[in-house]
C-alpha positions in Angstrom: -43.9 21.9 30.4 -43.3 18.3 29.2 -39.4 17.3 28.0 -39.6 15.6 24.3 -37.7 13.0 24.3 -35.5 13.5 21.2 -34.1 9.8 18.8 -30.8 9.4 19.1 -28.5 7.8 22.1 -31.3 7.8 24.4 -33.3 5.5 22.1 -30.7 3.4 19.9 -27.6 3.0 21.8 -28.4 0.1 23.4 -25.7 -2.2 25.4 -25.3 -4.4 22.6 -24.4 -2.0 19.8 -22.2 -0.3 23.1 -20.3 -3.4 23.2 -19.5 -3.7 18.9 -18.4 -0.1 19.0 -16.0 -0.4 22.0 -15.0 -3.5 20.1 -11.6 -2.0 19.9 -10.8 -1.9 23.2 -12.2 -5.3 23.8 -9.1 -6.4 21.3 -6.4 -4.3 23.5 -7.6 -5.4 26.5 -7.3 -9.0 26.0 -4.2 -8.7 24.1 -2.2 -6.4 26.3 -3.2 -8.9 28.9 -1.1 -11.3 26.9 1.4 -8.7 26.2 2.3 -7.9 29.5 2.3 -11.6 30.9 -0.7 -10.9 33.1 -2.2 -14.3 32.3 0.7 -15.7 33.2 1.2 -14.4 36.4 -2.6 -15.1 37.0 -2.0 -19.0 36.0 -1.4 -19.9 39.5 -4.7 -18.4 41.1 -5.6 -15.1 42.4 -3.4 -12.6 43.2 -3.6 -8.7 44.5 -3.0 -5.8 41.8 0.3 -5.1 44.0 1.6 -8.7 43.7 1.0 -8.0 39.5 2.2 -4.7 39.0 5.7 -6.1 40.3 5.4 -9.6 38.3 4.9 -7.6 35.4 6.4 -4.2 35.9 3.5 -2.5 35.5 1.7 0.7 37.2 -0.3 -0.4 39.7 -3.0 2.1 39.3 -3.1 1.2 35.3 -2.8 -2.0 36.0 -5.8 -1.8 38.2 -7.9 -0.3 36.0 -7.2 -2.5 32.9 -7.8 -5.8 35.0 -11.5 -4.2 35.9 -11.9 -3.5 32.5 -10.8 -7.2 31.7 -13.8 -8.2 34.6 -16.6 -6.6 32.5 -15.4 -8.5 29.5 -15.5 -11.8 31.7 -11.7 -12.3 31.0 -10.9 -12.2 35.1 -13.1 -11.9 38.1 -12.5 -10.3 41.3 -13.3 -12.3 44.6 -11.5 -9.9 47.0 -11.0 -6.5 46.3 -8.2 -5.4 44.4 -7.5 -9.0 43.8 -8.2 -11.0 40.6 -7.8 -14.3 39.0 -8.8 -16.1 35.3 -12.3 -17.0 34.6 -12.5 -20.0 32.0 -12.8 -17.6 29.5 -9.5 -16.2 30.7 -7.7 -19.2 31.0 -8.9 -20.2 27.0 -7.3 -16.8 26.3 -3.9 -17.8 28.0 -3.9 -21.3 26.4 -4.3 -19.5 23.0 -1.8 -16.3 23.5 -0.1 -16.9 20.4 -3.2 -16.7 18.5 -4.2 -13.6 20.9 -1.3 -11.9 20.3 -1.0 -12.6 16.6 -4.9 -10.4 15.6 -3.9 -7.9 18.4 -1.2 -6.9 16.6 0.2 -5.7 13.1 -3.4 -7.0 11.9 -5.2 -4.9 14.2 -3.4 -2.1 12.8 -4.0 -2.2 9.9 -7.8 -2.4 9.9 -7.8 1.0 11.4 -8.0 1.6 7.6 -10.8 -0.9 6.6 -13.0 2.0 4.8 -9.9 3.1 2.6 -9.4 -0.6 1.4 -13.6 -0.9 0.7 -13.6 2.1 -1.4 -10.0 1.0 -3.3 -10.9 -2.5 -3.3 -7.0 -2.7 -2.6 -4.7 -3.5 0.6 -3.8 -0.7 3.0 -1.1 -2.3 4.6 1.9 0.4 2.8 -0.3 3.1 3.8 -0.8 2.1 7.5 3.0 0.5 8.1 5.0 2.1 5.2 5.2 -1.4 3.3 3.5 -4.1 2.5 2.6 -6.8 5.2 5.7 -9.0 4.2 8.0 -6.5 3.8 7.0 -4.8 6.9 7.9 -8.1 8.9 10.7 -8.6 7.5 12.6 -5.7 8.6 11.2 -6.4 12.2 12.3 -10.3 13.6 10.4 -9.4 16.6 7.5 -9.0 15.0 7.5 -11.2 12.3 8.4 -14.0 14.9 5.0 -13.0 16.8 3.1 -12.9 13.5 4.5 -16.4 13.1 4.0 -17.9 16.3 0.3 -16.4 15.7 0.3 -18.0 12.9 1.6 -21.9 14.1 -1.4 -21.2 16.2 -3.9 -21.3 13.5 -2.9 -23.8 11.6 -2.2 -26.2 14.3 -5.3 -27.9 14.0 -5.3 -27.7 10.0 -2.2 -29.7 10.6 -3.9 -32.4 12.3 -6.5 -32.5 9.5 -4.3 -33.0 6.9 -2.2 -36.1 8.4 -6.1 -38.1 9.7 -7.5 -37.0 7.0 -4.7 -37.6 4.2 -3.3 -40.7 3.2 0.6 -40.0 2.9 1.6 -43.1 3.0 1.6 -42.7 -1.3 4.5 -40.3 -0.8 8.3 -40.4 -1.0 9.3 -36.7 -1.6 7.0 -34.0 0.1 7.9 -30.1 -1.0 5.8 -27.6 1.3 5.8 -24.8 -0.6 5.9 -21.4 1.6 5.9 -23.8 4.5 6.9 -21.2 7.1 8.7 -22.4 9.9 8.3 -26.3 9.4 5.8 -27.5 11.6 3.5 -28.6 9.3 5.8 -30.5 7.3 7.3 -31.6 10.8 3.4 -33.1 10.7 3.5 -34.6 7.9 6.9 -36.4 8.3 5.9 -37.8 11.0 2.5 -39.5 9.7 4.9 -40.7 6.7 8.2 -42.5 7.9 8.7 -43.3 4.5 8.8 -40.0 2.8 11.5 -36.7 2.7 10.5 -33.3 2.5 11.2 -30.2 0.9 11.0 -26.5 3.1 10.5 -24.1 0.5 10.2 -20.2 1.6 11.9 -17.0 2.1 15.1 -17.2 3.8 14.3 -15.2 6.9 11.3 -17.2 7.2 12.8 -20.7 7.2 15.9 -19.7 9.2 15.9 -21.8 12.8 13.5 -24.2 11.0 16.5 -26.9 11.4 16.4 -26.6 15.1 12.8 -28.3 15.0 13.5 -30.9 12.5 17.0 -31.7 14.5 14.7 -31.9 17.4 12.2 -33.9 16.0 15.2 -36.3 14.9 13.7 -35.5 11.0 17.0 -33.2 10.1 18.1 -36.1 7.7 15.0 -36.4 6.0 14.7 -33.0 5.3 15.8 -30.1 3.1 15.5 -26.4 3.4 15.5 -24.9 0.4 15.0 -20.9 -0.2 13.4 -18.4 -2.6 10.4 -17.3 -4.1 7.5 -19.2 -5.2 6.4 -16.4 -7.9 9.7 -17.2 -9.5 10.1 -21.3 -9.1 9.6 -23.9 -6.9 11.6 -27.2 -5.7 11.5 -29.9 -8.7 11.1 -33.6 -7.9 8.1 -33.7 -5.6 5.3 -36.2 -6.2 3.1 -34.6 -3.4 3.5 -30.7 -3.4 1.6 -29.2 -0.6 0.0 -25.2 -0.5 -1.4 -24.7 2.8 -2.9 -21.2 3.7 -0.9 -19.7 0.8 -3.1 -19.0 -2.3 -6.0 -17.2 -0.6 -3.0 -14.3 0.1 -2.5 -13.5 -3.6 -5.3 -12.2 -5.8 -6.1 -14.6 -9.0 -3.4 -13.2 -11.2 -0.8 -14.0 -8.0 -2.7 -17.4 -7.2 -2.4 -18.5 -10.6 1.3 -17.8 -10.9 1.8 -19.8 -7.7 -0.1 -22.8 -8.6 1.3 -22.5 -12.6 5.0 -22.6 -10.8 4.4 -25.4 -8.7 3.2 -27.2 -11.4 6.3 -26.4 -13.7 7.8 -28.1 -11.2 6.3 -31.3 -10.6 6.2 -34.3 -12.7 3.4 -35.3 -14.5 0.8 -37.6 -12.0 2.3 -35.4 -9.3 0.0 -34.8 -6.6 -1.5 -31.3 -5.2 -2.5 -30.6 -1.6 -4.5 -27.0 -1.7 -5.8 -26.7 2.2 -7.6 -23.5 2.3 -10.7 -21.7 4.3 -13.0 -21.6 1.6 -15.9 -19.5 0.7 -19.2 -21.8 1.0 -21.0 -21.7 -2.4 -23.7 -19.1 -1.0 -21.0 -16.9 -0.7 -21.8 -16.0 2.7 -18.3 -13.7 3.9 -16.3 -14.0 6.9 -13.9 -12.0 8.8 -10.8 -13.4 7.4 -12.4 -12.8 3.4 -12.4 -9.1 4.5 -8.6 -9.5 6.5 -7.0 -10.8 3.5 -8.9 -7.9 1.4 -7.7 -5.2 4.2 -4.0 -6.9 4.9 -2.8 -8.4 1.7 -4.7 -7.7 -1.2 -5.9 -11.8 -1.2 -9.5 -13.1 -1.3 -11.2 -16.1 -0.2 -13.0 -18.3 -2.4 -15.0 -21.0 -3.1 -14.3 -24.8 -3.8 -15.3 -23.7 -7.3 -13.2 -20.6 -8.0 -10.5 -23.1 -7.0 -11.3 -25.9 -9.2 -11.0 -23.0 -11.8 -7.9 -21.6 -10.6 -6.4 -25.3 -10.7 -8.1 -26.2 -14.7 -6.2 -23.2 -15.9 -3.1 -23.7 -14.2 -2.3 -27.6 -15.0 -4.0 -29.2 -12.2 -6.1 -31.9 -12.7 -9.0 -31.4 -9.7 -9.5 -35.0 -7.9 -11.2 -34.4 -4.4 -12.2 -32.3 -1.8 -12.5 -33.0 2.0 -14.0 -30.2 4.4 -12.8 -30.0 8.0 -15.0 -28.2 11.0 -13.1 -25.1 12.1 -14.8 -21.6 13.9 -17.4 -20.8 11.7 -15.9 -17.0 11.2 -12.9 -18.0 9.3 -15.2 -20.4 6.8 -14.9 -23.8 6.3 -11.3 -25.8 6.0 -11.1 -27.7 2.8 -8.1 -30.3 1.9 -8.4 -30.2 -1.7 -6.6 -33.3 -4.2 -4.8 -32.3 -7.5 -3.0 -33.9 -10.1 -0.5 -32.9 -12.3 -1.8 -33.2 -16.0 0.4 -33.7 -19.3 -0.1 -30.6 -20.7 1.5 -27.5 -18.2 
């Protein structure tokens, strides 16, 4: 009698749709490597599972079998048995731990409930943590100060954009609005000797931000300033800066930003939207669908900007695009001006 081979597993599960559905574990793996300090204790070369399970405090046995879990996704290889050390793809993951530990986290969380948020069309974050994303943190320092350093990651390199690409030397009064902990406006500063700046954000997200400023010998040149950007913003500036902030809020929220930050500034004021846009093909990305899943936000495209910005006093000057990983869309630095009528 001849076995029929039925469809199913034996004909479609093939090692590449294996490796999307186990994607979850992929996440953990490399992120409880970071979470545990393994790729620290691996930055000095190879070392036995024994030698790890005490740096870390680990079970050696678990320990064991996460780190050959951690060789099949090319994270660490093992050139002695029961003895591993970083591949380059390892050591990239311990030069960007922040970042790691930052989507491995409360965001991995809460796309657990992706489905629920395609079907409402509405965030998920209350359901999956009890409150929204924000509030969430902010009853957690622990975690908000990960989500942060995550965060600082991110943008680090849309902070280097913004002060080559950027002339600042047109500025004497610089107000980041939801600047976070300060190190863009640290940036900034820095590129511009002759300018002050503004911090403007929550208080438990700006407290310690004077610690880097005194460091960074800028304290005197700058003021922290705290509050709520849906309710008003720091008057005064002639160069009011929104980095990563408007693609959190839906239109409604991104208008009421971008209407109080220009209540605030002075007519001829200038704005500096910096944003991962949408490209006009509307081709997604991963971070469109986060903001959808995590906050309620949306990307969009340099267009549906220029629109937010006509109806919300902004005068639309100039663009400039920045190269960043193609899954997060494109980075564009985007020039406003403050018009007469507000």
């Amino acid at each position: 009698m001849t076995a029929v081979s039925q469809p199913g597993l034996s004909d479609s599960l093939t090692p590449a749709l294996m490796r999307l559905l186990f994607g979850f574990q992929a996440t953990q793996i490399a992120t409880t490597l970071v979470r545990l300090r393994i790729d620290d204790a691996l930055a000095g070369g190879s070392r036995s599972v024994a030698e790890l399970a005490e740096a870390v405090g680990a079970s050696g046995d678990g320990l064991g079998r996460l780190l050959r879990a951690a060789a099949t996704l090319r994270l660490v290889r093992e050139p002695a048995r029961d003895c591993f050390e970083l591949t380059e793809l390892g050591t990239g993951l311990h030069a960007n731990r922040d970042l790691a530990g930052f989507l491995g986290g409360v965001l991995y969380l809460v796309h657990s409930r992706l489905s629920d948020a395609v079907v409402s069309g509405q965030p998920v974050s209350r359901d999956v943590l009890g409150a929204p994303l924000w509030e969430y943190l902010s009853s957690r320092p622990d975690e908000q100060a990960d989500f942060h350093r995550g965060m600082a990651a991110s943008a680090r390199a849309q902070t280097g954009a913004i002060v080559q690409t950027i002339d600042l030397s047109r500025f004497r009064r610089i107000v980041d609005v939801g600047g976070g902990r300060g190190k863009n406006l640290s940036a900034m500063l820095r590129a511009a000797p002759q300018a002050n700046g503004v911090l403007f954000d929550q208080q438990q997200v700006i407290a310690g931000a004077g610690e880097l400023f005194a460091a960074e010998g800028l304290n005197e040149r700058v003021e922290l300033v705290e509050g709520s950007f849906l309710e008003s913003v720091p008057t005064g500036g002639d160069l009011y800066v929104l980095k990563g902030v408007v693609l959190n809020w839906d239109d409604e929220g991104a208008r009421l930003i971008l209407r109080r930050c220009a209540e605030a500034a002075p007519e001829g004021a200038t704005l500096l939207l910096v944003e991962s846009v949408l490209p006009e093909s509307r081709e997604s990305s991963f971070l469109d669908l986060f903001m959808l899943v995590a906050l309620g936000g949306r990307q969009r495209t340099v267009k549906e900007h220029q629109a937010l910005l006509h109806d919300t006093g902004w005068q639309f000057d100039s663009v400039h695009e920045v190269p960043q990983p193609l899954y997060v869309g494109s980075l564009m630095l985007m020039e406003a001006h403050r018009t007469a009528n507000t």
